[in-house]
N, C-alpha and C positions, 0 to 999 in steps of 0.2 A: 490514458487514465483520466479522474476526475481532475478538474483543475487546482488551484491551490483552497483546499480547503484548510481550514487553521482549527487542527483538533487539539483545542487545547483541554476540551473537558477530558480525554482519553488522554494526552499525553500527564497530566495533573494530576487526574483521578486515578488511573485507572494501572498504569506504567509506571510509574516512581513510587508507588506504595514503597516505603523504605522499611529496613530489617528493624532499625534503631532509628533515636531519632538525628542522627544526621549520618547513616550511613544508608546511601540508595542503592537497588539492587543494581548491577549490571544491565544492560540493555543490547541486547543482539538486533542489525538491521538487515532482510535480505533482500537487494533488487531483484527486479523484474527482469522479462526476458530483454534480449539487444542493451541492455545495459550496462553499469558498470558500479563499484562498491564506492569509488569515487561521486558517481551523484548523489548518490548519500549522505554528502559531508555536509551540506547545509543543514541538513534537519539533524543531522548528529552533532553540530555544534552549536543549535539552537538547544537541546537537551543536555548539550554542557551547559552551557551557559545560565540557563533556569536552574539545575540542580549541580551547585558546585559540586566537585569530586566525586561524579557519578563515572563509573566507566563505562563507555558506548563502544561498539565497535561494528561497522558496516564488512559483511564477508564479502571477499572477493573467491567466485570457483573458476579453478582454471585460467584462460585469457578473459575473461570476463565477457565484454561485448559478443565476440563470436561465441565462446564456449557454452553460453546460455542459451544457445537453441541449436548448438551443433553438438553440445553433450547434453546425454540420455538423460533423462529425471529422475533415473532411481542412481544412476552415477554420481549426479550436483547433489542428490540427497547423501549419498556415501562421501564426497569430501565433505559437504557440508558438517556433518556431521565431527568429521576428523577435527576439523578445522576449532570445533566445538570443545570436542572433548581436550585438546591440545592448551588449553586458553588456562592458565592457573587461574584467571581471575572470575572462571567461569564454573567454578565448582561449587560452589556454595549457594546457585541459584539464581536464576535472570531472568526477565521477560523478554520476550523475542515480539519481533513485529516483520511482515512480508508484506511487499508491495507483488501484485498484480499475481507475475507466475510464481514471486519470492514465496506467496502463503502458499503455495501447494507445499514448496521446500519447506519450511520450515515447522507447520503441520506436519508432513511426512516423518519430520527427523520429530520431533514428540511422540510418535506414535512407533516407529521402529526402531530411536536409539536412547529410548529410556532417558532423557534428558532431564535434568534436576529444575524446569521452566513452572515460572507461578503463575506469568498473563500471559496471555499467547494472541494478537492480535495481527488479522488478517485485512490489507485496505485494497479496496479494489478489487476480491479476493476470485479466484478461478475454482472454489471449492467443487463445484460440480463441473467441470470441463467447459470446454468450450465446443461451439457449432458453427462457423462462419467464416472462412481466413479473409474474405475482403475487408473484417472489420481490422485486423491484425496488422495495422498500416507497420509496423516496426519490423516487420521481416522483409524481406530481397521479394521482390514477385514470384522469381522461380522458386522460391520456396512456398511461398502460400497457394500455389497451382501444385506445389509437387504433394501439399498435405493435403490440399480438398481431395485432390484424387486418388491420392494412392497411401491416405492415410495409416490404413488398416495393413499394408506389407510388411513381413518382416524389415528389407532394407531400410526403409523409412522412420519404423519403430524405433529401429538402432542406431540411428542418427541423429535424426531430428528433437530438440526436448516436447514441442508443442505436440508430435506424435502423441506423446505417453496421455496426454487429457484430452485429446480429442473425444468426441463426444458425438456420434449420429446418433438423433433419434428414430431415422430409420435404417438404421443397419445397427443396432443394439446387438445382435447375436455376434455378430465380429466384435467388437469393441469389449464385451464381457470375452472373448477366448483369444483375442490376439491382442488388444489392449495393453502394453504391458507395466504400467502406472498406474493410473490413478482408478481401475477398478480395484486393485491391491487395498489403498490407502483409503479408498470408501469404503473396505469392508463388504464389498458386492458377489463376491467370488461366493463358489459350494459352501467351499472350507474355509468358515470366521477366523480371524486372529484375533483369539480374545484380548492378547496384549495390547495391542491397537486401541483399543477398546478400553484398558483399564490406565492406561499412559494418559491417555484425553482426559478421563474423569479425576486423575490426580491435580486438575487446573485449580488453580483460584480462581479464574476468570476467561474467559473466552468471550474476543472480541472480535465481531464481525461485520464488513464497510461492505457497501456498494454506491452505486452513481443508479440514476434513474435515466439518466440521459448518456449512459456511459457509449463510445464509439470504438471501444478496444474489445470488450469482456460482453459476450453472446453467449447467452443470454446475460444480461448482466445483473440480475437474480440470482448467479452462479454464486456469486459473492454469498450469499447466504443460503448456500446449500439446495437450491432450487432450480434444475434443471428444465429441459423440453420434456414433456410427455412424450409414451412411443408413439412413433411414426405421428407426430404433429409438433407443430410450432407454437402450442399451445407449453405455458409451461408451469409447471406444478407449484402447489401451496403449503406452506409449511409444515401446515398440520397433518397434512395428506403425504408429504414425501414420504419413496421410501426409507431415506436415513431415519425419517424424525418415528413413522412408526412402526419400523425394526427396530429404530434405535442401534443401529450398526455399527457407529464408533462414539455412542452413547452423548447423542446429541439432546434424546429425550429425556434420558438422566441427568445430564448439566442444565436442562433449560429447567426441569423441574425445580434442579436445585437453584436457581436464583443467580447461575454463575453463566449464562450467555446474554450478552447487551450487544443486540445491531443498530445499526447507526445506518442513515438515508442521507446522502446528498444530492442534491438536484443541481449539478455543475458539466458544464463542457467543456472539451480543450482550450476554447479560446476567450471563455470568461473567468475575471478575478470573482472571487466571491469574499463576503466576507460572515462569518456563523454565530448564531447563539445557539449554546448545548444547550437541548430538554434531556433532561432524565427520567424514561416514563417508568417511576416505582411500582405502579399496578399491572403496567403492562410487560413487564421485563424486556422491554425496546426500547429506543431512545431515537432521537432523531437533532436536528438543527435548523432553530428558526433562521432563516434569512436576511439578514440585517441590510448588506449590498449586494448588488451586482451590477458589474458591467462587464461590456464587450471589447476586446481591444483587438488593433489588428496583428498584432505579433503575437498571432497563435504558436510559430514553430518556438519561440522565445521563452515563455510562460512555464515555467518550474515552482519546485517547491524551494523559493530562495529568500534569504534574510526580514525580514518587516521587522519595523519596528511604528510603536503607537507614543506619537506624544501626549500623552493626556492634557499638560495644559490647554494647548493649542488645538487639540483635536484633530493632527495631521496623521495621515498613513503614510508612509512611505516601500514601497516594495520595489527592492534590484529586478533587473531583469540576466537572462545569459549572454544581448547584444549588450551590454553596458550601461543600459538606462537606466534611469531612477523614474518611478512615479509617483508623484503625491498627491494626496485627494485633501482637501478641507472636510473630514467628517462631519461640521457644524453648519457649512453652506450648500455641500452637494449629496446630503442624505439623502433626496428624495429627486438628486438628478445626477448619481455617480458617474455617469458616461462624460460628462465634461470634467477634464484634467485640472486639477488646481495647478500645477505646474509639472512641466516634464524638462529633466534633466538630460544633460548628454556633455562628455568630455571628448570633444574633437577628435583628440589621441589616442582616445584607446576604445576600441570596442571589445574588453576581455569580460569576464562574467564578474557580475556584480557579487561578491560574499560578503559582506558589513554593511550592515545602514542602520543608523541612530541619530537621532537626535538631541539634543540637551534639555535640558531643566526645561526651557520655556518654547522649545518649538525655533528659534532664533537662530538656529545654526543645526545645519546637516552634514554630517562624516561618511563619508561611503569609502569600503575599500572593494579593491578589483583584483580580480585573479592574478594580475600581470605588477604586482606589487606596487601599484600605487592608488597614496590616498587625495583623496578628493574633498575637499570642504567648501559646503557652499552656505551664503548669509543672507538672511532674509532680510530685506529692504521693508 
């Protein structure tokens, strides 16, 4: 997926709309495929932590890592679901957020289980399927050989999650009759579901990510509902899709009404970034100026994990999941982030970095790590 982007205009704006004024809605988070509900706990304890006594909760379907591409998508959408309706704290109304193949799930369950959801927001998002398994680095190889080729098999379908979105633009006629996912859930079949249809347009808001440089999500325009043309690698325009002018699960009804905002990051796996939200009013889009960027070499390392900003001092700090810490002087290396103001490291532990903070003046740094110890380091 993108790298650490920091959405804070969407998680502020756009997600914690509260009921009252100090009661916030619930928040539902669903990982992506080969993952787990557990790597979600950083960004779920960064949205505790910004809005006290909000309740978050990351689903777990199944065994988690395997069962997200070993169980079917219309299956993870049916516990998902369960898991949903089961929640007392989830009756009164929540916004849900999916990372990668998490937005098909959690879209899907909007659209087929009548869910009481106000923002519905998709990062990274596979809205229009995917075409590509070499981009798909998180699966076994024999799986991403077993979907390029034999995608469209029943045995396949029935097994595999990434089957159900698959996505040829030139074998469209299998994929609309053997498909058995997400031509469902885009509303592509003979026979409409109009409910499908009227679940989406009950939204407050509908939020939708992509990467421009994304190396997972092919096309990665998918994210905003924009697949390959037939039989080419060319790939379609908003205003041209077929969703937007059928209007099939009333994409061109929300956008009219003022309730869909896409978001653009220009990030890759192995660079930090760090973002300013534009909110284009006229445009009903939005996007993120670029403030930093650099490259590091612990690309496999780079998660969406704790930062913290000291504003005195103008330091960044971001954990890493080998145990590091990096800090940047935001005041000396704005306009040469690639050189580290200092990089930390505790001999003894390389556990995952979950806390980092600073004090009042930048003068002392707290880190804690998976392996329950804390760390404080003092600036000379």
């Amino acid at each position: 997926m993108a790298c650490i982007v920091l959405l804070v205009f969407i998680i502020s704006i756009v997600l914690s709309i509260s009921i009252n004024a100090i009661t916030y809605r619930p928040v539902v988070l669903m990982h992506g495929v080969t993952r787990n509900a557990s790597d979600l706990n950083e960004f779920a304890g960064w949205i505790n932590e910004t809005y006290s006594g909000i309740y978050v909760i990351s689903v777990e379907i199944g065994n988690g890592a395997d069962d997200s591409f070993l169980l079917t998508m219309n299956r993870q959408v049916e516990l998902f679901c369960n898991t949903i309706r089961a929640d007392p704290h989830l009756q009164k109304g929540f916004n849900m957020l999916g990372f990668s193949q998490g937005s098909l799930i959690v879209r899907a369950a909007v659209e087929r289980c009548s869910l009481p959801v106000y923002n519905l927001i998709t990062l990274s998002g596979i809205n229009e399927g995917v075409f590509g398994v070499p981009n798909l680095q998180q699966l076994p190889p024999d799986f991403r050989k077993l979907i390029s080729e034999f995608a469209y098999e029943k045995a396949v379908q029935d097994v595999i999650s990434v089957a159900g979105y698959w996505r040829d633009p030139y074998q469209l006629d299998k994929y609309m009759s053997r498909c058995q996912f997400l031509p469902d859930i885009n509303n592509e079949l003979a026979v409409r579901n109009e409910t499908y249809k009227m679940n989406m347009l009950k939204l407050n808001a509908f939020v939708m990510t992509y990467s421009d440089v994304d190396e997972v999500v092919a096309p990665s325009l998918s994210g905003w509902f924009l697949g390959y043309k037939p039989k080419s690698m060319d790939v379609e325009t908003w205003n041209q899709s077929r969703q937007f002018t059928e209007d099939l699960i009333g994409l061109r009804t929300l956008w009219d009404q003022g309730k869909i905002y896409r978001f653009t990051s220009h990030s890759a796996d192995n660079t930090f970034c760090l973002w300013q939200p534009i909110l284009g009013s006229t445009t009903k889009a939005s996007s993120f100026k670029l403030l930093l960027k650099w490259v590091v070499n612990e690309k496999e390392y780079i998660w969406f994990l704790k930062f913290d900003i000291c504003r005195a001092s103008q330091l960044l700090a971001i954990g890493t999941l080998d145990g590091q810490i990096q800090v940047w002087d935001l005041r000396h290396h704005m306009h040469n982030p690639s050189v580290d103001f200092v990089k930390l490291k505790n001999p003894n532990s390389k556990a995952k970095i979950s806390r980092v903070s600073f004090n009042y003046d930048g003068s002392i740094l707290v880190a804690c790590s998976d392996d329950s110890r804390i760390f404080i380091w003092k600036r000379k």
